[in-house]
C-alpha positions in Angstrom: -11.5 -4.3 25.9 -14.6 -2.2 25.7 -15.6 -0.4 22.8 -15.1 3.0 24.9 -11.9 2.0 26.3 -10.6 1.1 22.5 -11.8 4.7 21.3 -9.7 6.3 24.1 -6.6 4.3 23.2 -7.4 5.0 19.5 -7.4 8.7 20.6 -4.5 8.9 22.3 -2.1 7.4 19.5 -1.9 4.6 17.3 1.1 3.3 18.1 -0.5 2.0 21.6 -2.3 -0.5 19.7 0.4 -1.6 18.2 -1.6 -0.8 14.0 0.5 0.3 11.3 -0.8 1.7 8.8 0.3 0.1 5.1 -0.1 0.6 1.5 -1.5 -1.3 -1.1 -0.2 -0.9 -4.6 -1.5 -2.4 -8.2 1.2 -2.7 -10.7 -0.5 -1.1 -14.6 1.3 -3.7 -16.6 1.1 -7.0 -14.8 -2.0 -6.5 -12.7 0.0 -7.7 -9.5 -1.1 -6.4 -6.0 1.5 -5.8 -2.9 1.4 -4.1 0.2 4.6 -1.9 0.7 6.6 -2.1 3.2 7.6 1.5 4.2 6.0 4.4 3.1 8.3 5.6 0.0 6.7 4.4 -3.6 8.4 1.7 -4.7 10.9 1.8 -7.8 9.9 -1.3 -9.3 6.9 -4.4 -9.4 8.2 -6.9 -7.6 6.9 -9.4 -9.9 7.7 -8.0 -13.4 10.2 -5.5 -12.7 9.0 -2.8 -14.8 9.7 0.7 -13.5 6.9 1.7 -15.1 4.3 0.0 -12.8 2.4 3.0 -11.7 1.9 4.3 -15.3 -0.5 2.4 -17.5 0.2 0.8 -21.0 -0.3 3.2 -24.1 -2.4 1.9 -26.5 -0.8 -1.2 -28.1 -3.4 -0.8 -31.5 -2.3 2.3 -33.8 
């Protein structure tokens, strides 16, 4: 496929490629990456399990 032809196809819609589009995520307190696999923010890491993940740690020294 030629570069013009893809930029046609791009312009017409997405889904005629067949990309979907995904999100990356970083958890605060475990430093564990995912992609997600719908678009809704996840509840939990799935590594540690903290519902927390998108927050980051408070300062541990007081």
């Amino acid at each position: 496929m030629s570069k013009d032809n893809l930029k046609k196809s791009m312009k017409g819609g997405v889904d005629k490629l067949g990309i979907i589009a995904s999100f990356e995520y970083k958890c605060e307190r475990c430093d564990h990456r995912w992609i997600g696999r719908t678009k809704e923010i996840p509840i939990t890491c799935p590594k540690c399990r903290s519902p927390y993940w998108n927050k980051p740690k408070k300062n541990e020294n007081k």
